[in-house]
C-alpha positions as CSV (number, residue, x, y, z in Angstrom):
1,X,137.0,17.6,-16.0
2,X,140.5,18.5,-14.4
3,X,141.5,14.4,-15.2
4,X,140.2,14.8,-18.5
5,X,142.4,18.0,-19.5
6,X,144.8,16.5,-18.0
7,X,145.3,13.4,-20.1
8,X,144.2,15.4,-23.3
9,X,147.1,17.5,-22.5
10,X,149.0,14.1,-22.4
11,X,147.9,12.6,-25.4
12,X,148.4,16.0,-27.4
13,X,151.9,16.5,-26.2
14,X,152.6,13.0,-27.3
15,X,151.2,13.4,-30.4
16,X,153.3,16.6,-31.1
17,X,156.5,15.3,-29.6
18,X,159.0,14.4,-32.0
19,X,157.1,16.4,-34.9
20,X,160.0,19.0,-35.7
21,X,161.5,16.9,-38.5
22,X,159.5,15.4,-41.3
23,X,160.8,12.1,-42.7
24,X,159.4,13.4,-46.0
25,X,161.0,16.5,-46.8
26,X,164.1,14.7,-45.3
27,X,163.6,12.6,-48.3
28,X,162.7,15.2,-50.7
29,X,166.2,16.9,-50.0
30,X,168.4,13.7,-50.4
31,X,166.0,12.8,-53.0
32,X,166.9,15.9,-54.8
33,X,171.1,16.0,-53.9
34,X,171.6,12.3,-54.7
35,X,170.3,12.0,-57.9
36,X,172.0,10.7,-61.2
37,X,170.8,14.7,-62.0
38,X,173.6,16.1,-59.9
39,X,176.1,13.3,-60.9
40,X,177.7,13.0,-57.3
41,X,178.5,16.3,-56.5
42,X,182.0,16.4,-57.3
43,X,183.9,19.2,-55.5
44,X,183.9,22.2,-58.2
45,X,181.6,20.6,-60.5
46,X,178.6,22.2,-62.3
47,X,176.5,19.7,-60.5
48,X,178.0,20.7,-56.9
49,X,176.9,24.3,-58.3
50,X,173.5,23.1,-58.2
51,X,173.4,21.5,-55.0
52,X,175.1,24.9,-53.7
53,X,172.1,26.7,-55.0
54,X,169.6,24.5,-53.7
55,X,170.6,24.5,-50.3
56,X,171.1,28.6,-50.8
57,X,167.4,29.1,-52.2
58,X,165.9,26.9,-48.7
59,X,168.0,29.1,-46.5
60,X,166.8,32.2,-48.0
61,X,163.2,30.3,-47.7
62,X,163.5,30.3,-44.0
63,X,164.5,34.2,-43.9
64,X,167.9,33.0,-42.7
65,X,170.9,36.5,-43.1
66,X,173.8,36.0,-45.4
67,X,176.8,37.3,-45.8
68,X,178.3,40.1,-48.5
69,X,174.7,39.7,-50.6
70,X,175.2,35.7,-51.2
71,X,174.8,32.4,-49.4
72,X,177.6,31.2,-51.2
73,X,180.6,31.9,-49.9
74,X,183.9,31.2,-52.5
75,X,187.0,29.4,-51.7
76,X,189.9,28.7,-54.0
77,X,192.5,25.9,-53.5
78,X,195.0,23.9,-55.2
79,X,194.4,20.3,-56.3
80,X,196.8,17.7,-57.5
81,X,195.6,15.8,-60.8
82,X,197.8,13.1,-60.0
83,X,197.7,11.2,-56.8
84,X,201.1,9.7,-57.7
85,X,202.9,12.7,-57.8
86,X,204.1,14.5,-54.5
87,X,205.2,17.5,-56.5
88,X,203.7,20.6,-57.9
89,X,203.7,20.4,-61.3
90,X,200.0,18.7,-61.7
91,X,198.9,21.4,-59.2
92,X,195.7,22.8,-60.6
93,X,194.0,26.0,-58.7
94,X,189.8,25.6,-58.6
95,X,187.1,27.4,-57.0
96,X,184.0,25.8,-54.8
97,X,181.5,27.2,-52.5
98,X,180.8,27.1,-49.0
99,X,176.8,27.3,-48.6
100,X,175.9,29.6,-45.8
101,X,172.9,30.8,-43.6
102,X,172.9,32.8,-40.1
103,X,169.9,32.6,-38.1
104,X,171.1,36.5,-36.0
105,X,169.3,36.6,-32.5
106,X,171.7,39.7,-31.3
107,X,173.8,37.4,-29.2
108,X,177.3,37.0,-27.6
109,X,178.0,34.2,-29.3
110,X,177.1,31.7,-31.9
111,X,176.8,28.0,-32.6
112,X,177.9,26.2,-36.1
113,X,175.4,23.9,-37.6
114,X,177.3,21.8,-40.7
115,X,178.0,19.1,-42.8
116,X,179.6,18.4,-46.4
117,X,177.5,18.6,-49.5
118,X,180.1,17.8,-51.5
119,X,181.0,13.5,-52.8
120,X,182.8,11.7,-55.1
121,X,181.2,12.8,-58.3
122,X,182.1,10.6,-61.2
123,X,184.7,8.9,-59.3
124,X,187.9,10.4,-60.9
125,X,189.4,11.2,-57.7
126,X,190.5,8.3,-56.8
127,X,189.1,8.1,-53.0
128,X,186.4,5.6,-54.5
129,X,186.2,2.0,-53.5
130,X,184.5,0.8,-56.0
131,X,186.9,-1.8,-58.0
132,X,186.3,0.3,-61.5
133,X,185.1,3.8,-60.7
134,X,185.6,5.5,-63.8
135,X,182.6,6.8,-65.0
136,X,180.1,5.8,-62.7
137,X,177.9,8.3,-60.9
138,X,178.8,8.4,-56.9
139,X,175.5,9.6,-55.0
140,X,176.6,10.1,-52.2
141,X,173.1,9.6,-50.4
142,X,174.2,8.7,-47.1
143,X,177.8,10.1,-47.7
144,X,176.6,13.5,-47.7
145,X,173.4,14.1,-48.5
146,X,172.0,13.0,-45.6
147,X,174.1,15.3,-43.3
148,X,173.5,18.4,-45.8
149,X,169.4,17.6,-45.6
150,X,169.7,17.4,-41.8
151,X,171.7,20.9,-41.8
152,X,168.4,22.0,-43.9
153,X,165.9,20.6,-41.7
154,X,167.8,22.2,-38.4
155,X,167.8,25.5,-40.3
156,X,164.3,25.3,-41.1
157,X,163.1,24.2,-37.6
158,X,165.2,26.9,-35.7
159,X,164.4,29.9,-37.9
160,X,160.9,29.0,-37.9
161,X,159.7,27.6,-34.2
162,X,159.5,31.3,-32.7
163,X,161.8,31.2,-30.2
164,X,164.8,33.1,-29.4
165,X,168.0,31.4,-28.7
166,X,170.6,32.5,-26.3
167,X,172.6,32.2,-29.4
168,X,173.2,33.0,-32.9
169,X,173.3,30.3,-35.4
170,X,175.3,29.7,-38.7
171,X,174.4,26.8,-40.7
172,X,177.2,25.9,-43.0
173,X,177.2,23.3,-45.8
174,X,180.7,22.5,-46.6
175,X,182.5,22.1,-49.9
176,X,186.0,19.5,-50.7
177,X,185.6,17.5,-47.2
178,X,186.3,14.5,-49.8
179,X,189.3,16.3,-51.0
180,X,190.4,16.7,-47.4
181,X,188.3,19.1,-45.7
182,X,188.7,22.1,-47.9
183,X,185.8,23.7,-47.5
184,X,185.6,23.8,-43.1
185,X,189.6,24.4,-43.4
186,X,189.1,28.0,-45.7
187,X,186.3,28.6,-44.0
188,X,187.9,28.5,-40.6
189,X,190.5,30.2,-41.9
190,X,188.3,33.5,-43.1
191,X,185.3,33.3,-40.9
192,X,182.4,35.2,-41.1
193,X,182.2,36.2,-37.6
194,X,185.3,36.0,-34.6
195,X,186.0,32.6,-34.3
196,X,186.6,33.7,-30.5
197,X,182.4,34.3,-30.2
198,X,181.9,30.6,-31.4
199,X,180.4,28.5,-28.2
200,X,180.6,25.1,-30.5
201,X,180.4,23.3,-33.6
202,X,178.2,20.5,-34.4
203,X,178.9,18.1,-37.4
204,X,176.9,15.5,-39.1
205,X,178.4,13.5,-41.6
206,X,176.4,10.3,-43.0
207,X,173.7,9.9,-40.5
208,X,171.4,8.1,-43.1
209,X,171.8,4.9,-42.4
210,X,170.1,4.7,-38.5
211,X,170.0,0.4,-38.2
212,X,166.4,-0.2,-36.7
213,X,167.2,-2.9,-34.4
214,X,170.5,-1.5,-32.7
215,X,169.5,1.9,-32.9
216,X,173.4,3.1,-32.5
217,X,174.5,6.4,-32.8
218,X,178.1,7.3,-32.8
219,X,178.9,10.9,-31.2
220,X,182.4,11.7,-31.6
221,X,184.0,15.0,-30.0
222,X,182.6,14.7,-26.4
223,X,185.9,15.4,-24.5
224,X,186.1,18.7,-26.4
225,X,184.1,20.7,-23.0
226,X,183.6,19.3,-19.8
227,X,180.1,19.4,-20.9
228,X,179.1,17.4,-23.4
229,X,179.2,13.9,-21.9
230,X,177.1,15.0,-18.5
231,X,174.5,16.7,-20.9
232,X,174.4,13.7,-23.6
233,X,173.9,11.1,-20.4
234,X,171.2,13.3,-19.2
235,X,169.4,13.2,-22.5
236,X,166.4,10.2,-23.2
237,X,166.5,8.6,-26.3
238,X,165.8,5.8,-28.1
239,X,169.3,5.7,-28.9
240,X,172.2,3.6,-27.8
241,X,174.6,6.1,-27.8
242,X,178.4,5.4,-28.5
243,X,180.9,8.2,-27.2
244,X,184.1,9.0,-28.6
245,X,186.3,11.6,-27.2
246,X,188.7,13.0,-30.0
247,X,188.0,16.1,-31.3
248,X,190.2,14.9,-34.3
249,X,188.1,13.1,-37.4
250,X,188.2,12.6,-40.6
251,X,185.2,15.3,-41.0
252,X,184.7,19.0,-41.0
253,X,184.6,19.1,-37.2
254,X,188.3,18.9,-37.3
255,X,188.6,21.7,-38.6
256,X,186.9,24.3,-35.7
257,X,188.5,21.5,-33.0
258,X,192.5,22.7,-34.1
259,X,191.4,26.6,-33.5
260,X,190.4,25.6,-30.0
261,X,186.7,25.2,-30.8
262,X,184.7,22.2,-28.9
263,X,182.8,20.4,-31.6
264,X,180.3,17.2,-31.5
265,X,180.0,14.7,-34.8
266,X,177.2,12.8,-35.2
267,X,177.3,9.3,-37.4
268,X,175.2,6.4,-37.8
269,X,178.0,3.8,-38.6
270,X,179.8,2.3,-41.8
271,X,177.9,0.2,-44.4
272,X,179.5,-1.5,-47.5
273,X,178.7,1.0,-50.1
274,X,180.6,4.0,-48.5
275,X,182.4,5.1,-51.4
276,X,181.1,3.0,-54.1
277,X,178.2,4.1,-56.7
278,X,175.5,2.0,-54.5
279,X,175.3,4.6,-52.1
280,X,171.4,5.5,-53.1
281,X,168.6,6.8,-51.6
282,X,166.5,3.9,-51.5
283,X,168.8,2.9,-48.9
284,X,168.4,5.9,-46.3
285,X,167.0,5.2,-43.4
286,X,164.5,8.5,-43.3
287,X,162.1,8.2,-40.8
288,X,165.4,7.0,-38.2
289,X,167.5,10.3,-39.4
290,X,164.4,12.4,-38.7
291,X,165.0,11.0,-35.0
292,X,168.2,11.5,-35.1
293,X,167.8,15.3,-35.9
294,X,164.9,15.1,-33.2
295,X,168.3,14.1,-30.8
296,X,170.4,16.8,-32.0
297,X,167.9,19.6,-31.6
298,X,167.5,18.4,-27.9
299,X,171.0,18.2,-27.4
300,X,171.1,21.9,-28.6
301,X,168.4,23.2,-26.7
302,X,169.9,21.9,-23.6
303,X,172.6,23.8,-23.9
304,X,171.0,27.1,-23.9
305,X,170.7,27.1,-19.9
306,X,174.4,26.9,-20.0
307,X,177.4,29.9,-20.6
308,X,179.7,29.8,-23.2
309,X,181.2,26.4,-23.3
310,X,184.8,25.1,-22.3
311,X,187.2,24.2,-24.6
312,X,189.2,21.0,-23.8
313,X,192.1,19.3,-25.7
314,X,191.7,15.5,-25.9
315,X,193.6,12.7,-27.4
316,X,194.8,12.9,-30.8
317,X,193.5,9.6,-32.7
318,X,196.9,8.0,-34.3
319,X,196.0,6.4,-37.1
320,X,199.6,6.0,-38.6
321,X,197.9,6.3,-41.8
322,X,201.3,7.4,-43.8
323,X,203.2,4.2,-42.1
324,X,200.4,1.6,-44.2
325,X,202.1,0.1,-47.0
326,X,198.9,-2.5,-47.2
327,X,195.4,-2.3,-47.1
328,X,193.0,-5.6,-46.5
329,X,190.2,-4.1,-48.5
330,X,187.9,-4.0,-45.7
331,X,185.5,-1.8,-44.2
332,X,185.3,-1.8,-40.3
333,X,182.1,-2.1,-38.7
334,X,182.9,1.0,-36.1
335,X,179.7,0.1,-34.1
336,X,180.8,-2.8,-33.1
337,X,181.3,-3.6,-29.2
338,X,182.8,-6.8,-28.7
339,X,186.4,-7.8,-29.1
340,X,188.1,-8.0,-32.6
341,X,187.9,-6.4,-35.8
342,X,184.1,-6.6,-37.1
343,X,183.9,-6.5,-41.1
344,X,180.8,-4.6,-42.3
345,X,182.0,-4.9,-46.0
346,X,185.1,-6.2,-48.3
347,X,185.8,-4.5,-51.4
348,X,186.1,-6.9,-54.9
349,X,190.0,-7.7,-55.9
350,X,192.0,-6.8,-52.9
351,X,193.8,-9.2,-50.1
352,X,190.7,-9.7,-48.2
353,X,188.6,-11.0,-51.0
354,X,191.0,-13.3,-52.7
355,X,192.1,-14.4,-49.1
356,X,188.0,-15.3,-48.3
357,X,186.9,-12.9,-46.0
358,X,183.5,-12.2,-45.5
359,X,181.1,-9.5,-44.6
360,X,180.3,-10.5,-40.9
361,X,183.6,-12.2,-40.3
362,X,185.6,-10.9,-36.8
363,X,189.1,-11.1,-37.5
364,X,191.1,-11.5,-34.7
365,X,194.5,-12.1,-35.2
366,X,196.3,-10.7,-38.3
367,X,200.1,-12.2,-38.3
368,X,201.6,-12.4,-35.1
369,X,199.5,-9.8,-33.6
370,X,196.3,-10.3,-32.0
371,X,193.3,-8.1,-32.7
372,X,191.3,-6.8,-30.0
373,X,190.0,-3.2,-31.5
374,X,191.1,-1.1,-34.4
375,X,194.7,0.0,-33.1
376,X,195.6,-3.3,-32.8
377,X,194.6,-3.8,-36.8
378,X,196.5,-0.4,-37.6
379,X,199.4,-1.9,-35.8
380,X,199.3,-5.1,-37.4
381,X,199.0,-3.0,-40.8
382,X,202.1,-1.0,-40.4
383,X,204.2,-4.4,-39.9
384,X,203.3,-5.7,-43.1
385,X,204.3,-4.4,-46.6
386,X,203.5,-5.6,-50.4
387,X,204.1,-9.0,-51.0
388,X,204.2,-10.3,-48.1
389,X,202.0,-13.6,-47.4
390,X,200.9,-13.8,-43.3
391,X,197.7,-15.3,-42.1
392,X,194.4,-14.1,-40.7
393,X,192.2,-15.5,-38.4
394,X,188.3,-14.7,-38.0
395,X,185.4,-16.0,-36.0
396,X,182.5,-17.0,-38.4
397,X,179.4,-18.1,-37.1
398,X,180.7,-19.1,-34.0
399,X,183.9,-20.9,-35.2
400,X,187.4,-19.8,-35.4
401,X,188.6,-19.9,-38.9
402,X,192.2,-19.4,-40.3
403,X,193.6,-18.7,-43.8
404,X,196.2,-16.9,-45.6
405,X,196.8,-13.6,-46.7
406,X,199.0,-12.3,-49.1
407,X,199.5,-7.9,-49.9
């Protein structure tokens, strides 16, 4: 009998392991955030004013606190109609909300839960990469619907699993991260609670698009406490799991890094319709984002056994981003291990394309310079301006192939 209990208790626990995120209401959130309804959730938009409200009404579902009577939580800030102009005369000033639920256990300190709700909307912003935005509805499933629905599901699982945790908990979906972080940068700026009582932040920003066979999952952030990467190689996963130190990204976790806050951002890699209006939900990757959440939520409860964590400053990522007077019209595959620059996509009518580039090309030399990782392409970017005519050489299928180039 004792053998029998035994492996029931087996088989049970299997069955319930890994059962504290459902692939289907992952889906009925994204479902829901990224439809042609909501028009892409353009920062300020009547249609981001939905998705505000529907991410306030399941907090207050879970009996999660807020904050002066509302989950939403206003912001203004100042936004330039046109990109072209470096003064202030196209300044306009606009409103947007921060979404915001605190799970209050009574403790010392508290942990930040977040991700941006916010995308491109119709794609009059200009940070589309589509070659003729105007017009066209930008979902924005992966890009980020996906993080806001895993910020929902985390809230729901933590308010509702009947434990305490050593810690309080603010969830926090964030407004104008396409913009340039708005939302995280106001809200850091007039906190609900000390930002001195925060242990850490953790971000997710696309984590939608989990690839089946590699199972990769990019953390960035894990040099921001002495921590994180002990407690991350100490973890079992399905997961092959690539580390990044900087604290400094282009995501809301940037934001709680610079006031001295360690942080963890979680992404499932680059795909070829970041930015552009084919960023649907047909294309997320549900049942692998439930096990990501499954990952995070382990991650978190592991560090309940330890005190308030250590902030440490880490390298600044340079990506010289004001020096680029070019751009090859490519989208990096930033899961990929070997040497060279690995192109998961190439936009329509820029250098790339007309040159002949392919998706699944490695370019490895760019000019003079030789490309062995994505500071060596940065590099080889800031040597070149418009006009110029260089050449480019890739591995396809095996074989080295060269070409020209011309900005």
């Amino acid at each position: 009998m004792k053998n029998f209990l035994a492996t029931l208790f087996i088989v049970l626990s299997t069955i319930c392991l890994g059962q504290n995120v459902r692939s289907e209401s992952i889906k009925k959130h994204i479902s829901y955030l990224a439809s042609d309804e909501l028009k892409g959730r353009g920062t300020s938009s009547p249609e981001e004013l939905l998705a505000a409200n529907y991410i306030a009404k399941q907090f207050k579902a879970f009996g999660l606190s807020n904050f002066n009577n509302s989950y939403l939580k206003p912001f203004k800030y100042k936004y330039n109609s046109n990109p072209h102009d470096t003064g202030t005369k196209d300044l306009i000033e606009k409103s947007a909300n921060n979404v915001i639920g605190y799970l209050n256990n009574q403790a010392k300190y508290t942990i930040v839960i977040g991700a941006h709700y916010d995308h491109l909307g119709l794609g009059h912003d200009h940070n589309s990469l589509d070659a003729n935005p105007e017009g066209k509805i930008h979902n924005g499933a992966d890009d980020n619907a996906s993080g806001t629905a895993g910020v929902i599901e985390l809230a729901n699982y933590f308010s509702n699993n009947k434990k305490t945790e050593p810690f309080n908990i603010l969830f926090i979906c964030f407004s104008g991260e396409e913009l340039g972080l708005l939302g995280s940068k106001k809200y850091c700026e007039n906190p609900d609670v000390d930002l001195s009582t925060i242990n850490y932040m953790l971000n997710m920003d696309m984590i939608g698009r989990l690839n089946d066979s590699t199972k990769k999952v990019l953390i960035y952030g894990v040099g921001t406490s002495p921590v994180w990467v002990p407690l991350i190689d100490s973890l079992k996963s399905e997961f092959k799991i690539i580390k990044d130190s900087s604290g400094i990204g282009p995501s809301d976790q940037t934001s709680f890094y610079l006031k001295d806050i360690p942080v963890l951002h979680y992404f499932t890699g680059q795909h070829s319709d970041y930015h552009k209006p084919s960023d649907d939900i047909e294309k997320v990757n549900y049942k692998g984002e439930a096990a990501v959440l499954e990952y995070i939520i382990a991650t978190i409860e592991k560090t309940f056994r330890y005190p308030k964590l250590t902030f440490t400053k880490t390298r600044v990522v340079d990506s010289k981003k004001s020096a680029f007077k070019v751009t090859m019209g490519v989208m990096p595959d930033y899961t990929y291990e070997g040497e060279g620059l690995h192109i998961d996509g190439v936009t329509d009518g820029k250098p790339a394309s007309k040159a002949g580039i392919l998706k699944g090309d490695v370019v490895i030399r760019l000019g003079q310079i030789k490309i062995k990782n994505m500071q060596d392409y940065m590099k080889a970017l800031t040597s070149l301006k418009k006009g110029d005519t260089t050449e480019v050489e890739v591995i396809r299928d095996g074989k080295n192939m060269t070409m020209p180039i011309t900005f």
